[in-house]
VEXLUMZA-231092 format. One record per atom (N, C-alpha, C, O): residue in one letter; atom name; x, y, z; residue number from 1. Coordinates in pm, 1 decimal. Layout:
! residues N
<rec rest="A" atom="CA" u="X" v="Y" w="Z" nr="NUM"/>
...
END
This chain:
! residues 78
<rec rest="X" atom="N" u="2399.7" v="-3100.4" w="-806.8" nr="1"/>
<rec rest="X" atom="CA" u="2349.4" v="-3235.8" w="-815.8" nr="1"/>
<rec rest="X" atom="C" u="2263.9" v="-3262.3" w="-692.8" nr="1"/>
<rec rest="X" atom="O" u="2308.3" v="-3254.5" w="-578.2" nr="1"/>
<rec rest="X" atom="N" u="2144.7" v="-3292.6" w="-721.9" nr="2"/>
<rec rest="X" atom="CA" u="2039.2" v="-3333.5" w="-615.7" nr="2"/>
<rec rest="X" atom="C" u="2064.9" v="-3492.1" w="-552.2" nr="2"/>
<rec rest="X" atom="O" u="2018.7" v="-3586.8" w="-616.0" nr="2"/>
<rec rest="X" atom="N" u="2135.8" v="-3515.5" w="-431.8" nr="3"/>
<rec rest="X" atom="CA" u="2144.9" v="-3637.8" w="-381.0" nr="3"/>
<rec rest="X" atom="C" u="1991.0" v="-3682.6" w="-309.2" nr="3"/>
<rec rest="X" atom="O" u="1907.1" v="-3599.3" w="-274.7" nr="3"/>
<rec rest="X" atom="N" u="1980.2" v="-3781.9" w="-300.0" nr="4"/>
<rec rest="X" atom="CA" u="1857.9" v="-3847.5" w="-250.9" nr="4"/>
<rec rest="X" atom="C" u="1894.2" v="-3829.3" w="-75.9" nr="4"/>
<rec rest="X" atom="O" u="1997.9" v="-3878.8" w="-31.7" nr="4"/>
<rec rest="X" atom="N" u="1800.1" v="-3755.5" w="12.7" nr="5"/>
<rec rest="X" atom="CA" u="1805.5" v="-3736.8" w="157.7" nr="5"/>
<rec rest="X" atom="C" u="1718.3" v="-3723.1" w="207.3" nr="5"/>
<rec rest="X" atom="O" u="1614.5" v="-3719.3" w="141.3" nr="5"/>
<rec rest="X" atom="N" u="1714.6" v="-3709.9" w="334.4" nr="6"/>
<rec rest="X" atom="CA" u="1524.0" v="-3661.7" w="399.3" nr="6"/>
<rec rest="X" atom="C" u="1486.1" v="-3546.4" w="328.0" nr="6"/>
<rec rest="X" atom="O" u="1375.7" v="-3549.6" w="273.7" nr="6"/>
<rec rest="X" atom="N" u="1551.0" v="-3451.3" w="317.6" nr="7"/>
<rec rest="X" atom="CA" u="1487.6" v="-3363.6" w="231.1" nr="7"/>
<rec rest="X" atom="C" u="1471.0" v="-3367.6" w="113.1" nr="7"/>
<rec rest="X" atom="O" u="1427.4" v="-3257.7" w="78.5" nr="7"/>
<rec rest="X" atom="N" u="1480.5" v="-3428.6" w="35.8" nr="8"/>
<rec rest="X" atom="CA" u="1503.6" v="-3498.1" w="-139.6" nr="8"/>
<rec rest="X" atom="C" u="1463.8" v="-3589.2" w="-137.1" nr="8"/>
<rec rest="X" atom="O" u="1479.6" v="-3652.5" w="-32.7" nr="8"/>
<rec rest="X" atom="N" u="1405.7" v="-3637.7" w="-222.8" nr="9"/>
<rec rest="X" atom="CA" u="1305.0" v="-3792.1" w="-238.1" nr="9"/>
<rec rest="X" atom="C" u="1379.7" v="-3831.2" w="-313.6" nr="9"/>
<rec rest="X" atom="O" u="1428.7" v="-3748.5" w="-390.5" nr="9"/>
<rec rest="X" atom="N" u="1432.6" v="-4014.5" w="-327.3" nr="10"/>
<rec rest="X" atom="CA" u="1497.9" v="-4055.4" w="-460.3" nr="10"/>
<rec rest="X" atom="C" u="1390.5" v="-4007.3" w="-552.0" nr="10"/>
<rec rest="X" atom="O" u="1449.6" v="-3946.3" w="-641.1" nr="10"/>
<rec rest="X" atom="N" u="1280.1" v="-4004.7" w="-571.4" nr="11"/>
<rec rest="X" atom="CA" u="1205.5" v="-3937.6" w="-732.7" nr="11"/>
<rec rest="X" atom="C" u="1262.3" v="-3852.1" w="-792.9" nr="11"/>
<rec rest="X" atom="O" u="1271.3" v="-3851.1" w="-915.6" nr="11"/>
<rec rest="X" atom="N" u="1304.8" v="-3775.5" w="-725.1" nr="12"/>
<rec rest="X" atom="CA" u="1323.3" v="-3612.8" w="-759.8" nr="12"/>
<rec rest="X" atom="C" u="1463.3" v="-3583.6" w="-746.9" nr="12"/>
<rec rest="X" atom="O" u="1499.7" v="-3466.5" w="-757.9" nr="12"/>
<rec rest="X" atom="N" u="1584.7" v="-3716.9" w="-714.7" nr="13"/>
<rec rest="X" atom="CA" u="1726.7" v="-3665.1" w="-695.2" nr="13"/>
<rec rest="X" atom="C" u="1807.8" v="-3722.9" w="-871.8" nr="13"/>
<rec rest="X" atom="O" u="1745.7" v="-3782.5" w="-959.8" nr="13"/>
<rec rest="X" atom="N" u="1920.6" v="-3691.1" w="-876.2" nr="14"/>
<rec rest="X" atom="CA" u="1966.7" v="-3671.2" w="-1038.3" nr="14"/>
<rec rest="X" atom="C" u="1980.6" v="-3840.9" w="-1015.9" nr="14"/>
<rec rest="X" atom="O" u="1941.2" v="-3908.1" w="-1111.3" nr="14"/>
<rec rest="X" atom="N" u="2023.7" v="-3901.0" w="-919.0" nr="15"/>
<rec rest="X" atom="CA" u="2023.3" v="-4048.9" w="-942.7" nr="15"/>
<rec rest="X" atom="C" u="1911.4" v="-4134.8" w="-1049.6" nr="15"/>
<rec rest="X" atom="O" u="1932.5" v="-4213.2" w="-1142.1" nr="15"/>
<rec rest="X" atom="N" u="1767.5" v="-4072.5" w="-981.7" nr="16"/>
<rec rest="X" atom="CA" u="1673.7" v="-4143.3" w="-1040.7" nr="16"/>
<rec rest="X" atom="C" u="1653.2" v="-4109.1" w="-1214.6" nr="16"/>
<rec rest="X" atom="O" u="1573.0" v="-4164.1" w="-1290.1" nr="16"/>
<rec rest="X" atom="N" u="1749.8" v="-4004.5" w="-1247.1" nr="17"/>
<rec rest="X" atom="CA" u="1813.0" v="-4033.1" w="-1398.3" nr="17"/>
<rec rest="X" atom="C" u="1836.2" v="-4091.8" w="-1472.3" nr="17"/>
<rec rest="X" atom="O" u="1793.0" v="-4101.1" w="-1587.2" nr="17"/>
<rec rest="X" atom="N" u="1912.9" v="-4144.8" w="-1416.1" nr="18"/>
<rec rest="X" atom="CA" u="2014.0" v="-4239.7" w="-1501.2" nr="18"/>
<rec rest="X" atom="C" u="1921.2" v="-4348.9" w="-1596.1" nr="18"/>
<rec rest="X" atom="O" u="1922.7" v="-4328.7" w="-1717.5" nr="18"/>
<rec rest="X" atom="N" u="1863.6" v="-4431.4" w="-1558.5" nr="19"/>
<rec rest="X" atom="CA" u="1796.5" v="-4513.9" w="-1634.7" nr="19"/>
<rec rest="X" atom="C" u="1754.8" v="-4407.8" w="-1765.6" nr="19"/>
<rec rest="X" atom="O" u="1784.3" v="-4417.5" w="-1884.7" nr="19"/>
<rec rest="X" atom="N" u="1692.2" v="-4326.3" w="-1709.3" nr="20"/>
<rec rest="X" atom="CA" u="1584.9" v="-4238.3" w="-1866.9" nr="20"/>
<rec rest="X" atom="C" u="1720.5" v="-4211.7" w="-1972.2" nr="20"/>
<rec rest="X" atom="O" u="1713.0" v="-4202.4" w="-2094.7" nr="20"/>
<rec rest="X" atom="N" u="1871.5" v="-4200.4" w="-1871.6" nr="21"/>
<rec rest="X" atom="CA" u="1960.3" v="-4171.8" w="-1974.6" nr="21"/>
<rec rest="X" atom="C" u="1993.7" v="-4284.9" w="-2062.0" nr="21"/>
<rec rest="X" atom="O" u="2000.4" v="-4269.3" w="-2183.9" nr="21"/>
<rec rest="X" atom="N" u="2012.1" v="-4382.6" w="-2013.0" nr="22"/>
<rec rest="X" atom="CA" u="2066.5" v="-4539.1" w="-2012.3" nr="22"/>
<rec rest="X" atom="C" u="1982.2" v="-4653.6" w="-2101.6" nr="22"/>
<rec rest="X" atom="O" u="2020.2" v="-4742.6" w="-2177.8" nr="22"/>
<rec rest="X" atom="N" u="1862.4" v="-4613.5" w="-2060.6" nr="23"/>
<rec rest="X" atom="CA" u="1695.3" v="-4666.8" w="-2185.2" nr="23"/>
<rec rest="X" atom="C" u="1751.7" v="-4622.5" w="-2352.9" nr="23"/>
<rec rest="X" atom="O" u="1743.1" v="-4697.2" w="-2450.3" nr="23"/>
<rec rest="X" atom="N" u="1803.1" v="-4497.3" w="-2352.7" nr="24"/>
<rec rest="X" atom="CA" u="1772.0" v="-4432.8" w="-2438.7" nr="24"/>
<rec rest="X" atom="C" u="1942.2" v="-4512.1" w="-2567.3" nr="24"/>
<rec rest="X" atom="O" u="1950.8" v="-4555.4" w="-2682.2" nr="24"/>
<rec rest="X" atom="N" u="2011.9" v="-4495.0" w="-2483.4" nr="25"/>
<rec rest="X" atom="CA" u="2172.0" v="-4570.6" w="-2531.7" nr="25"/>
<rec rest="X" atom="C" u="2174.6" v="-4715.3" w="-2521.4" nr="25"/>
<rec rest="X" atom="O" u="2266.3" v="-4785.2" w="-2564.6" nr="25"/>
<rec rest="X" atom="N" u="2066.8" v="-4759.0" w="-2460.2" nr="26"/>
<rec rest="X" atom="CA" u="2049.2" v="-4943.6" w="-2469.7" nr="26"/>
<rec rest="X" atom="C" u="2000.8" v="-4921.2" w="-2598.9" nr="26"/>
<rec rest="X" atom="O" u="2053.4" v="-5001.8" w="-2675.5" nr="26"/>
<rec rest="X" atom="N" u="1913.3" v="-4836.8" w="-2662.9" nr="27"/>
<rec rest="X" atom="CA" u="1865.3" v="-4868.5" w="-2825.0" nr="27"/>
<rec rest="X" atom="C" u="1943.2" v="-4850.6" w="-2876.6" nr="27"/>
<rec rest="X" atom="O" u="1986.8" v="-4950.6" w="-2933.7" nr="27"/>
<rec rest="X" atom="N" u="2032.3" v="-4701.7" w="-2902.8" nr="28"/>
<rec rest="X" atom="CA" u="2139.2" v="-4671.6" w="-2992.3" nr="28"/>
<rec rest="X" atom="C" u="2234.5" v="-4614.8" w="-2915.8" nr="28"/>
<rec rest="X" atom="O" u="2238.6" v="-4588.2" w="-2795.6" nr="28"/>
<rec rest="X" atom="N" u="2338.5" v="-4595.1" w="-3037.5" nr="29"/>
<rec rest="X" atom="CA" u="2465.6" v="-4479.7" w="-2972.1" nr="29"/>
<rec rest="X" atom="C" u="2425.4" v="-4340.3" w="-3017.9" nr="29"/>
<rec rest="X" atom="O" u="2413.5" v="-4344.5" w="-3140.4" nr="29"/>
<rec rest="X" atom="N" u="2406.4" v="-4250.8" w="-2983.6" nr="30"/>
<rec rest="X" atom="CA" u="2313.4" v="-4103.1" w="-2990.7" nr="30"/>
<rec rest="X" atom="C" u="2479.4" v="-3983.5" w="-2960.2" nr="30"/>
<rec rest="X" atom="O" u="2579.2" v="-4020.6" w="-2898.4" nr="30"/>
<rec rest="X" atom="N" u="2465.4" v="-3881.4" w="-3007.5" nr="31"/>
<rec rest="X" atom="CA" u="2540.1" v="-3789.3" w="-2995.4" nr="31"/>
<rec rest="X" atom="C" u="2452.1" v="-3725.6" w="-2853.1" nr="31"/>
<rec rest="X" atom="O" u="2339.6" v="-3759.0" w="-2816.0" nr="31"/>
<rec rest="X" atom="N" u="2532.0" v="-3638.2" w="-2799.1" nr="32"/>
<rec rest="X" atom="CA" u="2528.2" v="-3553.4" w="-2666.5" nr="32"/>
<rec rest="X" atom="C" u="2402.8" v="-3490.0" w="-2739.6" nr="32"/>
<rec rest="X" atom="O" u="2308.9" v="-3558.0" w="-2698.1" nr="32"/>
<rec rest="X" atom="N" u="2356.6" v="-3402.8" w="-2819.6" nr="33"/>
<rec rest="X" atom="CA" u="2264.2" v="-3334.2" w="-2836.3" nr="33"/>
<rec rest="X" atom="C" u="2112.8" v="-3417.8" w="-2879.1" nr="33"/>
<rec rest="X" atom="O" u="1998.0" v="-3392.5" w="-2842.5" nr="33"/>
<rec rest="X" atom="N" u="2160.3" v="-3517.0" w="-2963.3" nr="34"/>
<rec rest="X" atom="CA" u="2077.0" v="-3643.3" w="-3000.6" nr="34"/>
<rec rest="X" atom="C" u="1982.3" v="-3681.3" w="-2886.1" nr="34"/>
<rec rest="X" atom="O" u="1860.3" v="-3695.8" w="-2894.3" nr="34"/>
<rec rest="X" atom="N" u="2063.6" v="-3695.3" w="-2773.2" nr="35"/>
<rec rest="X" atom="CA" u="2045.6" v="-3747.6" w="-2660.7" nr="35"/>
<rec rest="X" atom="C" u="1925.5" v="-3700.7" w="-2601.4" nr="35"/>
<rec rest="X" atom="O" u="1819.3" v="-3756.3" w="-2573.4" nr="35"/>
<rec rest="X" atom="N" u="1990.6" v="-3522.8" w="-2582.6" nr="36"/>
<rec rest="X" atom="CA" u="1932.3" v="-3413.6" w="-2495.5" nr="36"/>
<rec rest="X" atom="C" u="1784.8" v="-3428.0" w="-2556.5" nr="36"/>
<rec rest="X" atom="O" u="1692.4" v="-3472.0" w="-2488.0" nr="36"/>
<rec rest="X" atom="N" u="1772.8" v="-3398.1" w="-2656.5" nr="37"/>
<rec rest="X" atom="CA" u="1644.6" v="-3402.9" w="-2705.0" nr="37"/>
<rec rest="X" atom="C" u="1543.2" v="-3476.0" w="-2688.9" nr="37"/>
<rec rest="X" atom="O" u="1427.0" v="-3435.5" w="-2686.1" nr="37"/>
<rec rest="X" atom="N" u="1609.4" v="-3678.4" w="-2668.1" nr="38"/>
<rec rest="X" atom="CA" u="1507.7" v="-3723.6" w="-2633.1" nr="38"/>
<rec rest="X" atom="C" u="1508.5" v="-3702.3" w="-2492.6" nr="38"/>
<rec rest="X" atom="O" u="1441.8" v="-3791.8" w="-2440.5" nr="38"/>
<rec rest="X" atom="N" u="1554.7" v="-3622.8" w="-2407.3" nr="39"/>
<rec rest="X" atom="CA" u="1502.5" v="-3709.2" w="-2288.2" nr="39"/>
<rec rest="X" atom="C" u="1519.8" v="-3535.6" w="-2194.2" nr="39"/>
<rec rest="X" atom="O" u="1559.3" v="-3504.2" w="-2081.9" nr="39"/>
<rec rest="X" atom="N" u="1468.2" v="-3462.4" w="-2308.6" nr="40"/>
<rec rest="X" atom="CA" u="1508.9" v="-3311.5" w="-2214.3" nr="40"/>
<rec rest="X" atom="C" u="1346.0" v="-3261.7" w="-2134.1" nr="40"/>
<rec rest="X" atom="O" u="1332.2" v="-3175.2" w="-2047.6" nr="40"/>
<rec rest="X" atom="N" u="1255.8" v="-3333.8" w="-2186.0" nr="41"/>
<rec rest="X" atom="CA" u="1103.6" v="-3315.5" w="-2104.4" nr="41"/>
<rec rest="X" atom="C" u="1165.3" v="-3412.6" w="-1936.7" nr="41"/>
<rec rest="X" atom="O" u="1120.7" v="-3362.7" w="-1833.3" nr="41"/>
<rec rest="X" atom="N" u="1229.9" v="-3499.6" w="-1924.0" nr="42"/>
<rec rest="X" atom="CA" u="1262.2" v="-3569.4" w="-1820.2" nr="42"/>
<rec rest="X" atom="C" u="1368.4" v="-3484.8" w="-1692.3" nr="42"/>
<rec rest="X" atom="O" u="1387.3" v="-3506.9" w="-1572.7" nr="42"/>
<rec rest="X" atom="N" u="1409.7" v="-3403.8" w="-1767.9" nr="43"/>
<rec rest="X" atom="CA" u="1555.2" v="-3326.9" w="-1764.4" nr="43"/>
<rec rest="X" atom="C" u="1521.6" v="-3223.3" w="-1711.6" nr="43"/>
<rec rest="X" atom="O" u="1415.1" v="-3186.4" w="-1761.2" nr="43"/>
<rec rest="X" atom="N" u="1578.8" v="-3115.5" w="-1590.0" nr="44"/>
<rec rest="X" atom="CA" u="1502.8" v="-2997.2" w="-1581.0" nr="44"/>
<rec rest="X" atom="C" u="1583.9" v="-2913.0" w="-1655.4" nr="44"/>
<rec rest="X" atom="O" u="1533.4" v="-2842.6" w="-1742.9" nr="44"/>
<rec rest="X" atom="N" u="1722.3" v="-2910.6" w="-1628.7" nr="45"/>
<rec rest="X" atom="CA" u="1805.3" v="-2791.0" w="-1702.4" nr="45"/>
<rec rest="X" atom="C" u="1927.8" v="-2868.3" w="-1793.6" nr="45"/>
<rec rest="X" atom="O" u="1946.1" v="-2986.7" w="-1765.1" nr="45"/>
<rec rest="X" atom="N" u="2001.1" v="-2817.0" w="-1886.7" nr="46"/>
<rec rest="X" atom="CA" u="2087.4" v="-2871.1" w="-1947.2" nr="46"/>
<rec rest="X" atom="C" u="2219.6" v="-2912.1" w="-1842.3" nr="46"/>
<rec rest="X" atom="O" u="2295.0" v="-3003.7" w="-1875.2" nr="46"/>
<rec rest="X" atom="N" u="2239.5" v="-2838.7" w="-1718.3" nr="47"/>
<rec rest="X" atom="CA" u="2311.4" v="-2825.6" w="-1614.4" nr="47"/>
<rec rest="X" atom="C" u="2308.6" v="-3024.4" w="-1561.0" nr="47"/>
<rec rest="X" atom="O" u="2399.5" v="-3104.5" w="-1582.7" nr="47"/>
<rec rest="X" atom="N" u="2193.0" v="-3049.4" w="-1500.2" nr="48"/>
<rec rest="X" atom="CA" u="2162.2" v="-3156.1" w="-1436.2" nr="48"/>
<rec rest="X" atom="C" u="2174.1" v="-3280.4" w="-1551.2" nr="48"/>
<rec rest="X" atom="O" u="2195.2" v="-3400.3" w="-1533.4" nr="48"/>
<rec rest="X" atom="N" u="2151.2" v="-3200.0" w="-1682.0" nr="49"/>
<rec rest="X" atom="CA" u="2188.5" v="-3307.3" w="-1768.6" nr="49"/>
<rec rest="X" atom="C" u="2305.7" v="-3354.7" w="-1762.9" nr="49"/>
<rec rest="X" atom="O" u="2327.5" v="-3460.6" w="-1704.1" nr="49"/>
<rec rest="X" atom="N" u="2431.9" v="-3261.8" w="-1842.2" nr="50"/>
<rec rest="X" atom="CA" u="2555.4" v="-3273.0" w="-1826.8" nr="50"/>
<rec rest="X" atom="C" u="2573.6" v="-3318.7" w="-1668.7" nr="50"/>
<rec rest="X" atom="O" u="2651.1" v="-3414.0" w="-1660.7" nr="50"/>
<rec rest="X" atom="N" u="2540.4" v="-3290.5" w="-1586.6" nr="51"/>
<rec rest="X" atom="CA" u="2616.5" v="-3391.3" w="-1415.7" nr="51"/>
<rec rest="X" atom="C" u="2565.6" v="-3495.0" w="-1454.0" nr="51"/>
<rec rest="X" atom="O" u="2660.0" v="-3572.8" w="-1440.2" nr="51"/>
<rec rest="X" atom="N" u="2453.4" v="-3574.3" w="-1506.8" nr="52"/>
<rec rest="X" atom="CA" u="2416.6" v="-3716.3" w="-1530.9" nr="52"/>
<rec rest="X" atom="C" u="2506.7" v="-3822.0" w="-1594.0" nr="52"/>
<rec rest="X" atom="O" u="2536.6" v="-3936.1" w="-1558.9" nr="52"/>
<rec rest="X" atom="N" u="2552.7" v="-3719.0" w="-1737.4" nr="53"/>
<rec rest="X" atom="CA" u="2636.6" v="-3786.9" w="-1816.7" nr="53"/>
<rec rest="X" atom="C" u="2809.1" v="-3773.6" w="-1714.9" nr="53"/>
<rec rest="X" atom="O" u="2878.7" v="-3871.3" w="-1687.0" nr="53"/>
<rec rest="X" atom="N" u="2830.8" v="-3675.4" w="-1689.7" nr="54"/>
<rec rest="X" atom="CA" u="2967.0" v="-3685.3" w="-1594.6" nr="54"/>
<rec rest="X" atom="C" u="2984.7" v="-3789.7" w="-1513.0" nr="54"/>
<rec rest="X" atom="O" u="3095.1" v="-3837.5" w="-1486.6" nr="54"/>
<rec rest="X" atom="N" u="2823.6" v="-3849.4" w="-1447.9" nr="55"/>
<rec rest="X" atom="CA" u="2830.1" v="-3918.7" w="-1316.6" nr="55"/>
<rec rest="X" atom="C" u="2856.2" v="-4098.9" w="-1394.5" nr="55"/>
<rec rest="X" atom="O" u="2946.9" v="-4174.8" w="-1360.3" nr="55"/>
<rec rest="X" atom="N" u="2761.1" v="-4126.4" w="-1489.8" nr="56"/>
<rec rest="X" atom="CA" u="2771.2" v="-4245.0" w="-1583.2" nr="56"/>
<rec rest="X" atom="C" u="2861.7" v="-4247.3" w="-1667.9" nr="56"/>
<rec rest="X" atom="O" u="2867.4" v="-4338.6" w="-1750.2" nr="56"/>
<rec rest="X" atom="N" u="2952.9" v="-4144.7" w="-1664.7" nr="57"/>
<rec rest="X" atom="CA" u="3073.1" v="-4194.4" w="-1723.7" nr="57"/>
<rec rest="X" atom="C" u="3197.9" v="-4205.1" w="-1643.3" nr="57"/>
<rec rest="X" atom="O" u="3303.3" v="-4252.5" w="-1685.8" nr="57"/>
<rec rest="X" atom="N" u="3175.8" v="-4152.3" w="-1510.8" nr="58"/>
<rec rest="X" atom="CA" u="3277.0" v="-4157.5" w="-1410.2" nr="58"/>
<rec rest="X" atom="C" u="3291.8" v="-4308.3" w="-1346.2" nr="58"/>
<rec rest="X" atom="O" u="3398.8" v="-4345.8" w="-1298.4" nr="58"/>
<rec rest="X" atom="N" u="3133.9" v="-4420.1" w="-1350.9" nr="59"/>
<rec rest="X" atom="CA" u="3080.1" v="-4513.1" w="-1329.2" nr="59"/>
<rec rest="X" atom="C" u="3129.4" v="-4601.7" w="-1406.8" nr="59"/>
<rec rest="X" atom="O" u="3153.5" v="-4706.6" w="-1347.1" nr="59"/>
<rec rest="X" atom="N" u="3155.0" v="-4602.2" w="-1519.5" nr="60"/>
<rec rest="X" atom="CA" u="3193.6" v="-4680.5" w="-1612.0" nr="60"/>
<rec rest="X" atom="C" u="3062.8" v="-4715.1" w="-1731.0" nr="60"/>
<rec rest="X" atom="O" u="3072.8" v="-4789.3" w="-1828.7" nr="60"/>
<rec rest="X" atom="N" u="2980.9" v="-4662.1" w="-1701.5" nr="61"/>
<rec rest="X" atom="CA" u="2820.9" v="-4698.4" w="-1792.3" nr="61"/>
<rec rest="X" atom="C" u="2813.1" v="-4648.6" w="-1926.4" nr="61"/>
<rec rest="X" atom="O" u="2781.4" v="-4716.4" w="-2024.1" nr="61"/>
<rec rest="X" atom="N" u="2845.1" v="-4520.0" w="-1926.9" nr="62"/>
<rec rest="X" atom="CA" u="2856.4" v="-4490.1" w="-2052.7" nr="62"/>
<rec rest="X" atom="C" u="2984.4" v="-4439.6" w="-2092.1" nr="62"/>
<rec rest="X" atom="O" u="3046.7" v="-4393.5" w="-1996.5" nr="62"/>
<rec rest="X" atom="N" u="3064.1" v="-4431.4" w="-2240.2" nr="63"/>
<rec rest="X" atom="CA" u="3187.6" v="-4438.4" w="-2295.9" nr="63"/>
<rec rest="X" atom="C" u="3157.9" v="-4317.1" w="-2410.3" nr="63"/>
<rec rest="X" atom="O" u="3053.8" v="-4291.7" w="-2470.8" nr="63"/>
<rec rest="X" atom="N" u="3279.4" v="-4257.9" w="-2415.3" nr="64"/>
<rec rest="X" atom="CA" u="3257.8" v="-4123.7" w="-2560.2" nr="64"/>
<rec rest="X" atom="C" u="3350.8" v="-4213.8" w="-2621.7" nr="64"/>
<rec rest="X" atom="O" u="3443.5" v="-4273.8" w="-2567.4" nr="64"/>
<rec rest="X" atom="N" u="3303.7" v="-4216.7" w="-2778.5" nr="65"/>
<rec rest="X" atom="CA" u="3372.7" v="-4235.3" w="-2881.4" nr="65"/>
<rec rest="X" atom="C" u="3338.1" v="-4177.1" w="-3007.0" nr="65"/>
<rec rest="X" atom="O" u="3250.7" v="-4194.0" w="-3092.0" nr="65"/>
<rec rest="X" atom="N" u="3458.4" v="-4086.2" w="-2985.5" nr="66"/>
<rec rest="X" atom="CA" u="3432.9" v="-3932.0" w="-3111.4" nr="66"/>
<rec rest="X" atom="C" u="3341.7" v="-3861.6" w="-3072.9" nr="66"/>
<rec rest="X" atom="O" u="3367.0" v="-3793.6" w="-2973.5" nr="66"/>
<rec rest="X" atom="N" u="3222.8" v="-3851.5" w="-3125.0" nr="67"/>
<rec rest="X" atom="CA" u="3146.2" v="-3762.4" w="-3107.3" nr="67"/>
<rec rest="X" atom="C" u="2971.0" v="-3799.3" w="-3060.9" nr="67"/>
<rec rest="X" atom="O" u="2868.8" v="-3731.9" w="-3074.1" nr="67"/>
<rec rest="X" atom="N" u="2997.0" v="-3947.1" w="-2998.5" nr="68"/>
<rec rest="X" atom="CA" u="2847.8" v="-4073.2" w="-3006.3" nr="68"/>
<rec rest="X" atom="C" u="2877.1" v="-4083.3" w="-2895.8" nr="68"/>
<rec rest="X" atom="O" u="2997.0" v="-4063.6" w="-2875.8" nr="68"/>
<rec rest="X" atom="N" u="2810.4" v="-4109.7" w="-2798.6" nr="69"/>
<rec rest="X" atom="CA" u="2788.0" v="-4158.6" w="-2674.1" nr="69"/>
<rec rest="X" atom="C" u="2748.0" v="-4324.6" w="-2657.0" nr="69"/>
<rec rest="X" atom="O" u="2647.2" v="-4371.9" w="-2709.4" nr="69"/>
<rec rest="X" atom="N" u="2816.9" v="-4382.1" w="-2597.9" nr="70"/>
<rec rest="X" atom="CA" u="2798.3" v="-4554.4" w="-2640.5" nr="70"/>
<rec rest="X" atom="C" u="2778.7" v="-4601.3" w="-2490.9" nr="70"/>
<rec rest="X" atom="O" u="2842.0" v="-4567.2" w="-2391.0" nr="70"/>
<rec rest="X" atom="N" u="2662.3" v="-4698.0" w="-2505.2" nr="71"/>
<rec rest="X" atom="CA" u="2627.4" v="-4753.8" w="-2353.3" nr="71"/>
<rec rest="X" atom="C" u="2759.7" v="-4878.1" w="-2354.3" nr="71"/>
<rec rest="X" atom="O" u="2789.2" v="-4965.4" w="-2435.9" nr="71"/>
<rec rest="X" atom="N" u="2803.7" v="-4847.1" w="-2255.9" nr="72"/>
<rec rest="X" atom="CA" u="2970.0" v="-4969.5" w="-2213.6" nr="72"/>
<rec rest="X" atom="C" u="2892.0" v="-5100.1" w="-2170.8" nr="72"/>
<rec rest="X" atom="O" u="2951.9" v="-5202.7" w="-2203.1" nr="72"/>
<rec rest="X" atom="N" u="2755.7" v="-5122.3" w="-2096.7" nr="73"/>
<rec rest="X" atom="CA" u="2708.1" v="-5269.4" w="-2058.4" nr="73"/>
<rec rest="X" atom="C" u="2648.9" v="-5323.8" w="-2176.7" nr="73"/>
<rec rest="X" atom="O" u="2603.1" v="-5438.0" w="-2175.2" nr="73"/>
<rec rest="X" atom="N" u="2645.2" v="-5238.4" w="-2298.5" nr="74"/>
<rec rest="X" atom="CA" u="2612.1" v="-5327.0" w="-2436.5" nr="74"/>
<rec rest="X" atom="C" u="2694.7" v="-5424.0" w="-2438.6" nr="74"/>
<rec rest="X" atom="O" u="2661.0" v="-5542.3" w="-2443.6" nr="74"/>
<rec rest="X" atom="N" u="2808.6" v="-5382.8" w="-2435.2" nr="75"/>
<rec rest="X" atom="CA" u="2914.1" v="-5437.4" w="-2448.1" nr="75"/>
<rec rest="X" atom="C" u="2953.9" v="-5606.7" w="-2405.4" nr="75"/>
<rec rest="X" atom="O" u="3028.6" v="-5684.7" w="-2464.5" nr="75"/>
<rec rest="X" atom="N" u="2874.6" v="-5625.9" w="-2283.3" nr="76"/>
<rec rest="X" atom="CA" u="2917.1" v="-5704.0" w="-2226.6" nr="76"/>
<rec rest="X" atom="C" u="2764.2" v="-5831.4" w="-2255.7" nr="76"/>
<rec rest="X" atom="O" u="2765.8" v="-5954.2" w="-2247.9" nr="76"/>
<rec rest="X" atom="N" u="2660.0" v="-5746.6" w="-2286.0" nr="77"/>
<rec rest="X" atom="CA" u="2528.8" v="-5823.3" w="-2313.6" nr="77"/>
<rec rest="X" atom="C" u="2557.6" v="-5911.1" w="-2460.6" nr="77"/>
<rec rest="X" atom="O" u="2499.9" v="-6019.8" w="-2464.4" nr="77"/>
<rec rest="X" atom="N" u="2652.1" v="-5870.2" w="-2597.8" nr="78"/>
<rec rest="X" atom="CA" u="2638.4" v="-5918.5" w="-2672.5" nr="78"/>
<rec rest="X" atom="C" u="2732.4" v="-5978.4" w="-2661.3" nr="78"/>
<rec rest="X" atom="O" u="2761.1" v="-6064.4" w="-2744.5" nr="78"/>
END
């Protein structure tokens, strides 16, 4: 996982992720692969993907249910 430091630019650390993950689950609830697809040109390896989703779900942001990935601040918007 790339942290943001003098040597790492937030541009370029896995933080500045999250939104491209988070955009994508504010429209729908998407399966893990669903997902990957839209947003794997953003993504460098499937590796940094999976730490994204580990990190937003350790956060409380995003929720698994079954086999869909569900944004948890929907939740609270409707």
């Amino acid at each position: 996982m790339r942290f943001p430091s003098k040597v790492t630019s937030y541009k370029v650390s896995t933080i500045a992720l999250f939104p491209v993950i988070l955009i994508q689950l504010e429209k729908k609830d998407l399966t893990p692969s669903e997902l990957y697809k839209k947003v794997k040109n953003k993504v460098s390896v499937v590796q940094e993907y999976l730490e994204i989703l580990d990190c937003l779900y350790a956060l409380g942001k995003i929720e698994l249910e079954g086999e869909v990935i569900h944004y948890a601040e929907r939740d609270i918007l409707q």
